[in-house]
N, CA, C and O atoms as a GROMACS GRO file, in nm:
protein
  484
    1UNK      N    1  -0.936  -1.474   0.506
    1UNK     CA    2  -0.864  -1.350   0.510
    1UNK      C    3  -0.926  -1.262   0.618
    1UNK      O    4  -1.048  -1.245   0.623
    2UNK      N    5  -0.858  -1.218   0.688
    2UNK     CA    6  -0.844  -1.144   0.784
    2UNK      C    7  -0.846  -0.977   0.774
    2UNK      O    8  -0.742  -0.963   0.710
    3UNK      N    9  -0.897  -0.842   0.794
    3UNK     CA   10  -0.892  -0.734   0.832
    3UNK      C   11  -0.861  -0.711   0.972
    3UNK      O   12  -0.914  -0.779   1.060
    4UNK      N   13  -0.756  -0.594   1.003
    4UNK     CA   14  -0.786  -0.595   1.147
    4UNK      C   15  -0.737  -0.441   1.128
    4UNK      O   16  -0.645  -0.391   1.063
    5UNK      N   17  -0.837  -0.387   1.211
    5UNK     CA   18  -0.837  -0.197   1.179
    5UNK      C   19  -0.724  -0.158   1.308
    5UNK      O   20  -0.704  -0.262   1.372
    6UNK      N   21  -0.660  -0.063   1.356
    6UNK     CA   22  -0.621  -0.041   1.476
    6UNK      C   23  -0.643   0.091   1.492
    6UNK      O   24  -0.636   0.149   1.383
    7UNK      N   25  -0.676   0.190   1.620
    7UNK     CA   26  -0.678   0.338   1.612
    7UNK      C   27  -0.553   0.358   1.711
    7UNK      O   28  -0.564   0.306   1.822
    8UNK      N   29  -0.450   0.422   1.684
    8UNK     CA   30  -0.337   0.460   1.806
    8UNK      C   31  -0.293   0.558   1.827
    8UNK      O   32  -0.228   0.611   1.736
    9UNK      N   33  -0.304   0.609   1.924
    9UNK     CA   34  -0.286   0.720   2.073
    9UNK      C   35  -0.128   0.717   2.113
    9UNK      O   36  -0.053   0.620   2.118
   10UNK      N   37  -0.103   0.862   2.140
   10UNK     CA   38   0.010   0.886   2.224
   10UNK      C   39   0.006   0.909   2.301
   10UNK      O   40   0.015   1.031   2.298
   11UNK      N   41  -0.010   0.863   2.452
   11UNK     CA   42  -0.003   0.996   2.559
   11UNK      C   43   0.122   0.931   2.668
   11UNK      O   44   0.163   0.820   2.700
   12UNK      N   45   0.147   1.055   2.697
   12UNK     CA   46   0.252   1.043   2.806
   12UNK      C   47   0.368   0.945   2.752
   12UNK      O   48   0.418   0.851   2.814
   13UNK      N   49   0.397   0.987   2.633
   13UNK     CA   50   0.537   0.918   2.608
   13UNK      C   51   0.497   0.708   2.549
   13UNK      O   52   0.576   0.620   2.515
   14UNK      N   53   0.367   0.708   2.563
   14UNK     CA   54   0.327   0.588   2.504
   14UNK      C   55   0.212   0.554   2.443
   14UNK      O   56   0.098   0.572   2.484
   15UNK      N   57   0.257   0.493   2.316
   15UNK     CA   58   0.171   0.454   2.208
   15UNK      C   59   0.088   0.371   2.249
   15UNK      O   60   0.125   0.297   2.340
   16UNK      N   61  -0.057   0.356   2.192
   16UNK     CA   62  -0.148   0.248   2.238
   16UNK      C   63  -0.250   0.261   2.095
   16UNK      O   64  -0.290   0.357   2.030
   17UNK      N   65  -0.270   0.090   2.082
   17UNK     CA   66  -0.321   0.060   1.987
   17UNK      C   67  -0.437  -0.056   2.025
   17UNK      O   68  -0.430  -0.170   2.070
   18UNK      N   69  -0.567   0.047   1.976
   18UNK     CA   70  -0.716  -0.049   2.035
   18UNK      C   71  -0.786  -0.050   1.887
   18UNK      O   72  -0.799   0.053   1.822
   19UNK      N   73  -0.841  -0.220   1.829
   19UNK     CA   74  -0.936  -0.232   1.750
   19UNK      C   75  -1.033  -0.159   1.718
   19UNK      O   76  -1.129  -0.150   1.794
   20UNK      N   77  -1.032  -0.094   1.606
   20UNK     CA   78  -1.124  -0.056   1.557
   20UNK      C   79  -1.269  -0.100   1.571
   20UNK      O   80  -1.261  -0.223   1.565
   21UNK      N   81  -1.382  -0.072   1.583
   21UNK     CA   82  -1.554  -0.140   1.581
   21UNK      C   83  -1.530  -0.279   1.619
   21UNK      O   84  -1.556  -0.296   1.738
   22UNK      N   85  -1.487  -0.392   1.555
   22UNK     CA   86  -1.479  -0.533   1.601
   22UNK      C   87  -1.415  -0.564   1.694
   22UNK      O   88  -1.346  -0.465   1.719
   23UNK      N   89  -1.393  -0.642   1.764
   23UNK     CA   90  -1.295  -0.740   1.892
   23UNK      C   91  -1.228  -0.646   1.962
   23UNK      O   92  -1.261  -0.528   1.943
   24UNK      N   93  -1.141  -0.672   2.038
   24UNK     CA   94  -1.111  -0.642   2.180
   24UNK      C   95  -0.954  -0.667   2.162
   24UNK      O   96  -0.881  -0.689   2.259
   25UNK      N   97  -0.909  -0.662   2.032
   25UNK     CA   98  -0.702  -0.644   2.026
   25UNK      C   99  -0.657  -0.540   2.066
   25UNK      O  100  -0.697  -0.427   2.038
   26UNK      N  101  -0.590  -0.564   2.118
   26UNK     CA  102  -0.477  -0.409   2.194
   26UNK      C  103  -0.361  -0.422   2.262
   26UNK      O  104  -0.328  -0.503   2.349
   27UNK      N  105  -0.277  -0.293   2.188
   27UNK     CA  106  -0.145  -0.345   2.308
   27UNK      C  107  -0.095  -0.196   2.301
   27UNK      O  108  -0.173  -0.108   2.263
   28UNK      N  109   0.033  -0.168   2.338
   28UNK     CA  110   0.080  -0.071   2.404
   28UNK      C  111   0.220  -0.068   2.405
   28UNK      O  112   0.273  -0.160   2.468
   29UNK      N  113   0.322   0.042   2.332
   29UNK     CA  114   0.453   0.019   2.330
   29UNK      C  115   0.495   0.170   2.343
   29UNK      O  116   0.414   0.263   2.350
   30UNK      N  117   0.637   0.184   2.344
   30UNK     CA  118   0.644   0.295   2.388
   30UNK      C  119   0.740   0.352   2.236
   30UNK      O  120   0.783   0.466   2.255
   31UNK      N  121   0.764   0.317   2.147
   31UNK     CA  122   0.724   0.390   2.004
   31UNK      C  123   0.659   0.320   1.930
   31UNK      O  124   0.633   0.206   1.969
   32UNK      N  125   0.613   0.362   1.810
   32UNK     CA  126   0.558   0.337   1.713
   32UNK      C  127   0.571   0.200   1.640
   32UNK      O  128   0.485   0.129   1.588
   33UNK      N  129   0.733   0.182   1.654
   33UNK     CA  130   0.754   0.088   1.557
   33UNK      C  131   0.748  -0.057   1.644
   33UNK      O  132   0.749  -0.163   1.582
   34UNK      N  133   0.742  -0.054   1.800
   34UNK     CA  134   0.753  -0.190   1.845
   34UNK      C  135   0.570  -0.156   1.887
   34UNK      O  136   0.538  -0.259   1.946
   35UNK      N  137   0.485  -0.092   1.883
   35UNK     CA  138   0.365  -0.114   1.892
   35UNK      C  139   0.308  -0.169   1.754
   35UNK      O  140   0.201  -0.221   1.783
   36UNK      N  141   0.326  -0.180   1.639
   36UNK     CA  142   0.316  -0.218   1.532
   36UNK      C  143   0.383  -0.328   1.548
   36UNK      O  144   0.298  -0.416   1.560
   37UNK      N  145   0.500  -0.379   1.555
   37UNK     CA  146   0.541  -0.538   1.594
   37UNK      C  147   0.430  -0.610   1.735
   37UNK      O  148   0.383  -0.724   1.733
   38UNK      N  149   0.415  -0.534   1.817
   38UNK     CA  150   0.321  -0.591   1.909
   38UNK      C  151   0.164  -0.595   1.830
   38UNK      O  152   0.109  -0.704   1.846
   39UNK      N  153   0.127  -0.549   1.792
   39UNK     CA  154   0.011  -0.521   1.707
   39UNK      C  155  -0.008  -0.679   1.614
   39UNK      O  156  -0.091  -0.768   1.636
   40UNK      N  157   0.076  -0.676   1.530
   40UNK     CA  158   0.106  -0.828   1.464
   40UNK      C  159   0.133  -0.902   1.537
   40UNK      O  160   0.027  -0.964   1.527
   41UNK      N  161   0.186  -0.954   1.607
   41UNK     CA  162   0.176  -1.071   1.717
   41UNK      C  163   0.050  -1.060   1.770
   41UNK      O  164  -0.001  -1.171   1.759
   42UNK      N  165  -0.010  -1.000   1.812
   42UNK     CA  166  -0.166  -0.990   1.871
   42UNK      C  167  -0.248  -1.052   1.788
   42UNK      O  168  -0.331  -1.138   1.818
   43UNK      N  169  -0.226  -1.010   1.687
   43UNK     CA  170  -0.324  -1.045   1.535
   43UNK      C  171  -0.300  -1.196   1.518
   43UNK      O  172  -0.394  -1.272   1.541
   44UNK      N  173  -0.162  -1.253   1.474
   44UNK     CA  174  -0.151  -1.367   1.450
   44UNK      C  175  -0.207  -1.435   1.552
   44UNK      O  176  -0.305  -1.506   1.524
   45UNK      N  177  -0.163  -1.429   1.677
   45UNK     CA  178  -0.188  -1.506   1.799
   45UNK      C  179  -0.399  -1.536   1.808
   45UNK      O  180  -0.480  -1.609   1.865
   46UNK      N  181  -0.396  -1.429   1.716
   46UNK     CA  182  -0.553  -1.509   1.689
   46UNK      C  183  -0.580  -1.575   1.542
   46UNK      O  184  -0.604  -1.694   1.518
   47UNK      N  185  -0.573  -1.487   1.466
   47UNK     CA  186  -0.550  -1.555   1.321
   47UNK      C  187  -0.401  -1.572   1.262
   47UNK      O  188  -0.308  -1.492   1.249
   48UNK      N  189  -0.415  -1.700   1.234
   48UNK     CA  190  -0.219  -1.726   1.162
   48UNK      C  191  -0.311  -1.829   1.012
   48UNK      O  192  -0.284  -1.947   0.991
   49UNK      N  193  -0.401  -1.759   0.939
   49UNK     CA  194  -0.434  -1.809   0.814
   49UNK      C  195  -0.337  -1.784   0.668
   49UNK      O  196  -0.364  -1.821   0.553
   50UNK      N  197  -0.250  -1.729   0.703
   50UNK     CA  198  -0.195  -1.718   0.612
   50UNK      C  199  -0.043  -1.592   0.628
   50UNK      O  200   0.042  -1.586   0.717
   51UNK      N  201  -0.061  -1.504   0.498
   51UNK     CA  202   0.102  -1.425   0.505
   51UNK      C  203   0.009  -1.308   0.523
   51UNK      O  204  -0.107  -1.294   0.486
   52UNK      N  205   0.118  -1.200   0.612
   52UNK     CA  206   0.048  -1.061   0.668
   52UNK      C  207   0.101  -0.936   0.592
   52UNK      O  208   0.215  -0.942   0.544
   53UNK      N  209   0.038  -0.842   0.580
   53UNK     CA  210   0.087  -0.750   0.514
   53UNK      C  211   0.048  -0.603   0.638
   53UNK      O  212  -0.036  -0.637   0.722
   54UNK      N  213   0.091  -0.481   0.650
   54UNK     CA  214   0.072  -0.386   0.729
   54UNK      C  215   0.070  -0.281   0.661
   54UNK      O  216   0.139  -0.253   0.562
   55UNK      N  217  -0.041  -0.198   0.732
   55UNK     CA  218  -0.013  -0.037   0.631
   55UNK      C  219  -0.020   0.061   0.801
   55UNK      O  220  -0.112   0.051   0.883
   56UNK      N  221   0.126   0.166   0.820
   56UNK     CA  222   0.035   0.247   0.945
   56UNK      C  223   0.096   0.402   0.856
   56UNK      O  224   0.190   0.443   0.788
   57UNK      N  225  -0.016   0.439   0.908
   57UNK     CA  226  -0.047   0.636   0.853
   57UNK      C  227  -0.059   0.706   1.005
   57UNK      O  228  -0.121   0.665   1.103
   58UNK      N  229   0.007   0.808   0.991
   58UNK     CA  230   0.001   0.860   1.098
   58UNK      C  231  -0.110   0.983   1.039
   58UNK      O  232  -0.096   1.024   0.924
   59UNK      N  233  -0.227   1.039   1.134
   59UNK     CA  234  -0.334   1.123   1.109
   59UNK      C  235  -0.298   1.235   1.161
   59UNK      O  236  -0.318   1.332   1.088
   60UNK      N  237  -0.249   1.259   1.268
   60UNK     CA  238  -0.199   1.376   1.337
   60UNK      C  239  -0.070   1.358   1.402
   60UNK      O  240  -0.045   1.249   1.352
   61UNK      N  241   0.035   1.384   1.478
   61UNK     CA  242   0.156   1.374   1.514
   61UNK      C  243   0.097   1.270   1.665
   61UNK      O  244   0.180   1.203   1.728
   62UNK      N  245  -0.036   1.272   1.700
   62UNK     CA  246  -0.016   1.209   1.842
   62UNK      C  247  -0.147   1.094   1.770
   62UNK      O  248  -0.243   1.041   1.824
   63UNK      N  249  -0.117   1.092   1.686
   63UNK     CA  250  -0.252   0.953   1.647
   63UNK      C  251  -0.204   0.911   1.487
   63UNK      O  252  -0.163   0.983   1.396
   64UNK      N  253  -0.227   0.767   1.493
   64UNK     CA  254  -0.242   0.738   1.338
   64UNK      C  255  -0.354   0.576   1.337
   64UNK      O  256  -0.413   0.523   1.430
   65UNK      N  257  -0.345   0.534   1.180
   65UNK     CA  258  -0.405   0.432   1.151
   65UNK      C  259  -0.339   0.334   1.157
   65UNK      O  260  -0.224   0.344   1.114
   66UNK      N  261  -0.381   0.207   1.207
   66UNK     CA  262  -0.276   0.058   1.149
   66UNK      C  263  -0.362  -0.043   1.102
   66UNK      O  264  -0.473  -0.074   1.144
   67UNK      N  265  -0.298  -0.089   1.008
   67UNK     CA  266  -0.389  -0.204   0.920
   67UNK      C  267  -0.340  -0.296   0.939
   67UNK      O  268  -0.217  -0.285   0.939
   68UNK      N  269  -0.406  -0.461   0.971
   68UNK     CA  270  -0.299  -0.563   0.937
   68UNK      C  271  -0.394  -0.678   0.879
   68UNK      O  272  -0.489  -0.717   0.946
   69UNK      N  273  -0.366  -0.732   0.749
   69UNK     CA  274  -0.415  -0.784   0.689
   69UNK      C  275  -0.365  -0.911   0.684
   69UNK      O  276  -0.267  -0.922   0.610
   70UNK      N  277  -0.416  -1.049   0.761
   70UNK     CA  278  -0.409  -1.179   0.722
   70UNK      C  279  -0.457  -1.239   0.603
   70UNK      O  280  -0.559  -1.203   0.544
   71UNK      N  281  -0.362  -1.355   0.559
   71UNK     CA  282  -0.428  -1.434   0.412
   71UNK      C  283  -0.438  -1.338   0.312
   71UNK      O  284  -0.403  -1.220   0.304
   72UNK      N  285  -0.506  -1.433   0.222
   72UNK     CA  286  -0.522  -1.422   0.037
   72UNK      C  287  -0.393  -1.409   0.012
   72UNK      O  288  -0.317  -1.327   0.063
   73UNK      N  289  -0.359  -1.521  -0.096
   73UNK     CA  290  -0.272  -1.534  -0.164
   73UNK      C  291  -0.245  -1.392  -0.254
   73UNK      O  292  -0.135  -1.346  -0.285
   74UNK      N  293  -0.394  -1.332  -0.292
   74UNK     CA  294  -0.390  -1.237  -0.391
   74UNK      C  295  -0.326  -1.091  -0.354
   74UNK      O  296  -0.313  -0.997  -0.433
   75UNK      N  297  -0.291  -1.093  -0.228
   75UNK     CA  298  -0.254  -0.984  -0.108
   75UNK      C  299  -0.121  -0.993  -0.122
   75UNK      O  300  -0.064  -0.906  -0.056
   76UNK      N  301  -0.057  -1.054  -0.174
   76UNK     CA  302   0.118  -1.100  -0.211
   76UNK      C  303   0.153  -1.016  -0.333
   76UNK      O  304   0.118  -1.049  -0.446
   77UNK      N  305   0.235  -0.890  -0.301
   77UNK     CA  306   0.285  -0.825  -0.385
   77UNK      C  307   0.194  -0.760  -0.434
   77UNK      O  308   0.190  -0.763  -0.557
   78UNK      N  309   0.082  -0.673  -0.359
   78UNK     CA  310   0.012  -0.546  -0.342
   78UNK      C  311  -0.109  -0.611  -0.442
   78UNK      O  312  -0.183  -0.514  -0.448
   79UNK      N  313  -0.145  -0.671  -0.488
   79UNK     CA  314  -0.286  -0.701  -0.543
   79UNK      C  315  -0.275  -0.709  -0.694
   79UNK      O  316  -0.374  -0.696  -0.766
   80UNK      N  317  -0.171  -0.726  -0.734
   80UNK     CA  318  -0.113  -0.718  -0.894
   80UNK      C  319  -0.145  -0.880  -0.912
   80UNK      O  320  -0.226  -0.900  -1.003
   81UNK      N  321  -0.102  -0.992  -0.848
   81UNK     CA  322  -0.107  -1.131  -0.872
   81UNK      C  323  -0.310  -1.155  -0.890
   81UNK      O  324  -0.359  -1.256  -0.940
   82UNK      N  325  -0.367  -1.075  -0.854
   82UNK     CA  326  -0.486  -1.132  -0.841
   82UNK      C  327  -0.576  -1.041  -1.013
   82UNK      O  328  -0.683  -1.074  -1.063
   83UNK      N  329  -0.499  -0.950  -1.052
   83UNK     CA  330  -0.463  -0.907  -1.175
   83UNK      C  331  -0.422  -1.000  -1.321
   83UNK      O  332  -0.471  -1.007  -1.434
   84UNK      N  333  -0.303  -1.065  -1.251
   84UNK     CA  334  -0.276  -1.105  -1.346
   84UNK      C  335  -0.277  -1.260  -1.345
   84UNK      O  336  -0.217  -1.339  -1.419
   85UNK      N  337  -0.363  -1.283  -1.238
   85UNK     CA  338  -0.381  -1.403  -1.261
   85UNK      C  339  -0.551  -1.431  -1.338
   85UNK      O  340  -0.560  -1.532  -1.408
   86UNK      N  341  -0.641  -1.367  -1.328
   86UNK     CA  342  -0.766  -1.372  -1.395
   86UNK      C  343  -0.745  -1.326  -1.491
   86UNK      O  344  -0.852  -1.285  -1.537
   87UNK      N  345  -0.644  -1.299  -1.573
   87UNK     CA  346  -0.624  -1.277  -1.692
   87UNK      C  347  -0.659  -1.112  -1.785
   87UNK      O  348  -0.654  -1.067  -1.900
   88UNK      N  349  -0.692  -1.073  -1.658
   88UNK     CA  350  -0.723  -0.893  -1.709
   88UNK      C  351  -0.636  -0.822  -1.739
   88UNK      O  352  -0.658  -0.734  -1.823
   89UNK      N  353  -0.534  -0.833  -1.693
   89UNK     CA  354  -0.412  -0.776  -1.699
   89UNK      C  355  -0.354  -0.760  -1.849
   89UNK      O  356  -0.372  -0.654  -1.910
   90UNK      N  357  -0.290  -0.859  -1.903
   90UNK     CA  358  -0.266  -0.881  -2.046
   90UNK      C  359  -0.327  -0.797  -2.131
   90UNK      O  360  -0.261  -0.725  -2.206
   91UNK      N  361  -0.458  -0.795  -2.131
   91UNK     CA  362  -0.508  -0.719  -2.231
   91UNK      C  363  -0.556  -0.552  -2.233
   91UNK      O  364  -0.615  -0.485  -2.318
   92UNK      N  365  -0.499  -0.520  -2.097
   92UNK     CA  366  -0.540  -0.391  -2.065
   92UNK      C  367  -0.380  -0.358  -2.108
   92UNK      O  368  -0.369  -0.265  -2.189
   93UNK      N  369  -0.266  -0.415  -2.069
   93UNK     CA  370  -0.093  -0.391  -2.123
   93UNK      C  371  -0.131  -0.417  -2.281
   93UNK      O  372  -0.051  -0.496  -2.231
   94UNK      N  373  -0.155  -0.428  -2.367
   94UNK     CA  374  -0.180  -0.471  -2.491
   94UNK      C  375  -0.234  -0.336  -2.539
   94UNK      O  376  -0.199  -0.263  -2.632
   95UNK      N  377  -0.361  -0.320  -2.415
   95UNK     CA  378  -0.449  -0.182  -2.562
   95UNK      C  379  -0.359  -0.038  -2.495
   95UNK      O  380  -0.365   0.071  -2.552
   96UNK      N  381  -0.278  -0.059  -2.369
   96UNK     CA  382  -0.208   0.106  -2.369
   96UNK      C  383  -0.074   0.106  -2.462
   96UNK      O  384  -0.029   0.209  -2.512
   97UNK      N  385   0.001  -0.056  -2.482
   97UNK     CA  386   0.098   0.021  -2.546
   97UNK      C  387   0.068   0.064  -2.674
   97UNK      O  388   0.166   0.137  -2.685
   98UNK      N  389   0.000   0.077  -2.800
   98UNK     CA  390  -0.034   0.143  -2.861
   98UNK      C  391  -0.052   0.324  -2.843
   98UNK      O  392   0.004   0.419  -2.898
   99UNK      N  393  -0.171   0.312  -2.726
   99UNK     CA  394  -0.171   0.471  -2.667
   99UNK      C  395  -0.006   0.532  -2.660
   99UNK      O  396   0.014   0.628  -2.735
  100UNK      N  397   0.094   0.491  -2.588
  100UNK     CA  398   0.187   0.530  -2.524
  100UNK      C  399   0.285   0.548  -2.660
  100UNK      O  400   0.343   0.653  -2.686
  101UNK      N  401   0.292   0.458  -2.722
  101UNK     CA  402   0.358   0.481  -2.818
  101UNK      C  403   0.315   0.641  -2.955
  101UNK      O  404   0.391   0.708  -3.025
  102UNK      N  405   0.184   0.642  -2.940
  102UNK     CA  406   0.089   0.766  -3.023
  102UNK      C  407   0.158   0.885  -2.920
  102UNK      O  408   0.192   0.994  -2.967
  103UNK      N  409   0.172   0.856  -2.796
  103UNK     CA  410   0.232   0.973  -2.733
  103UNK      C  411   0.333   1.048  -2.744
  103UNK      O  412   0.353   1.168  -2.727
  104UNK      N  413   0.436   0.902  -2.794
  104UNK     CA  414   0.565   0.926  -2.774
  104UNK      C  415   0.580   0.951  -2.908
  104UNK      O  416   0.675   1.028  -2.919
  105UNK      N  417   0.538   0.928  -3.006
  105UNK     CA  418   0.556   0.989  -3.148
  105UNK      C  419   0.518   1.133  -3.154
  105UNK      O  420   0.577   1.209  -3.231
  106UNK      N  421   0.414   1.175  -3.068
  106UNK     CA  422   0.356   1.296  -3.092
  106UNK      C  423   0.412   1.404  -3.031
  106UNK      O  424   0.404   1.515  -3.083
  107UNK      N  425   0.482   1.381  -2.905
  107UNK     CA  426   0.621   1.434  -2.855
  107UNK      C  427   0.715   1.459  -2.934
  107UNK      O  428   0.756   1.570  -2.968
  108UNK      N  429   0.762   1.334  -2.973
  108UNK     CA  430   0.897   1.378  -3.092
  108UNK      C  431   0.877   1.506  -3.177
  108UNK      O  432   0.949   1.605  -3.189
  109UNK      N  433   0.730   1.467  -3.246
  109UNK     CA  434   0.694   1.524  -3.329
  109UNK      C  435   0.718   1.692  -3.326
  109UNK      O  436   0.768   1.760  -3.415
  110UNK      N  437   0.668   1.735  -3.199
  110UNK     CA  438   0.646   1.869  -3.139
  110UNK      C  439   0.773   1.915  -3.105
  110UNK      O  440   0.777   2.038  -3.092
  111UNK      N  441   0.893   1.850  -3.085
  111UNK     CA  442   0.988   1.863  -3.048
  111UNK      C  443   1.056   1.916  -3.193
  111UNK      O  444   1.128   2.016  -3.194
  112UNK      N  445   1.032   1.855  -3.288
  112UNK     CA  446   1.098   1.870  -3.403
  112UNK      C  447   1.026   2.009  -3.500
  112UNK      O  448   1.090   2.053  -3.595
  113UNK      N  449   0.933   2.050  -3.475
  113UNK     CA  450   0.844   2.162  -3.536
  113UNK      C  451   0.865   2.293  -3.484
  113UNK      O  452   0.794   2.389  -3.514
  114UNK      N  453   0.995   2.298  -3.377
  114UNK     CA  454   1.047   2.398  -3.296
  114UNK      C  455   1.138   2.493  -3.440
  114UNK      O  456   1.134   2.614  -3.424
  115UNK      N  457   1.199   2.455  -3.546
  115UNK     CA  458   1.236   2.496  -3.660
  115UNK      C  459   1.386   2.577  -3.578
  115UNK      O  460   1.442   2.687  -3.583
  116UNK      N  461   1.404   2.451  -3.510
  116UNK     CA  462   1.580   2.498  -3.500
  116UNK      C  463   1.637   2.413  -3.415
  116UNK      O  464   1.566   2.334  -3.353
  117UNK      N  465   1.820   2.416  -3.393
  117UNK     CA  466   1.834   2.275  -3.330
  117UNK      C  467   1.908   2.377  -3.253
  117UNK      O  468   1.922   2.498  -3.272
  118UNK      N  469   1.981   2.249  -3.104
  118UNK     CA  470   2.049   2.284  -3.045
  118UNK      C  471   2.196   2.318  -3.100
  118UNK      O  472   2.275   2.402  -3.056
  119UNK      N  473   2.213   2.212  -3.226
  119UNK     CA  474   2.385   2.243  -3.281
  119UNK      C  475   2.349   2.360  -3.404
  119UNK      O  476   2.423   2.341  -3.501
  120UNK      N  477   2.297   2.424  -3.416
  120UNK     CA  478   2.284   2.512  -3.526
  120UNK      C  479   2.368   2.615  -3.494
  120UNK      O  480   2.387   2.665  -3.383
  121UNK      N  481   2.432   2.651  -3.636
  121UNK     CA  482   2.526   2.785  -3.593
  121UNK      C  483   2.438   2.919  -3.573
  121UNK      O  484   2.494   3.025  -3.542
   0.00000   0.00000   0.00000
């Protein structure tokens, strides 16, 4: 599995996107959204270990962050499969619905101690 950080710049009408601390990836588009497609092709074209996922945040209107994450299976559908596949999952859904349900009784409850209804004459 793969990390790959990106920091990206606007100037003069074009985006540019240089690696974070490690390696020497970079490219350059003139919006956002095909510098982020160029960004992933860069990435794969070095690592193709697996399926990619992307996160970009913009920090200020002329800069943001881009993430692109190669591999782990467990990275498939935001990190829930790696949840519920070691088996933690189940039993943490088990001890809230109890909670949720104490909630939802205790709601009703409060709702009903109002000592009047909406159809009352």
């Amino acid at each position: 599995m793969g990390v790959y950080t990106f920091v990206c710049r606007s100037s003069g009408g074009e985006w540019t996107g240089k690696q974070h601390k490690e390696g020497d990836l970079e490219a350059s588009a003139a919006s956002t959204y095909e510098l982020q497609r160029k960004l992933v092709q860069t990435v794969l074209s070095t690592d193709s270990s697996g399926g990619v996922q992307s996160s970009f945040s913009f920090v200020c209107p002329n800069s943001a962050v881009f993430q692109v994450i190669v591999g782990g299976a467990a990275l498939v559908g935001g990190g829930g499969v790696a949840a519920a596949a070691s088996g933690g999952a189940a039993p943490a859904a088990e001890a809230a619905a109890p909670a949720e349900e104490k909630k939802a009784e205790k709601e009703e409850s409060e709702d009903e101690d109002l000592g009047f209804s909406l159809f009352d004459d």
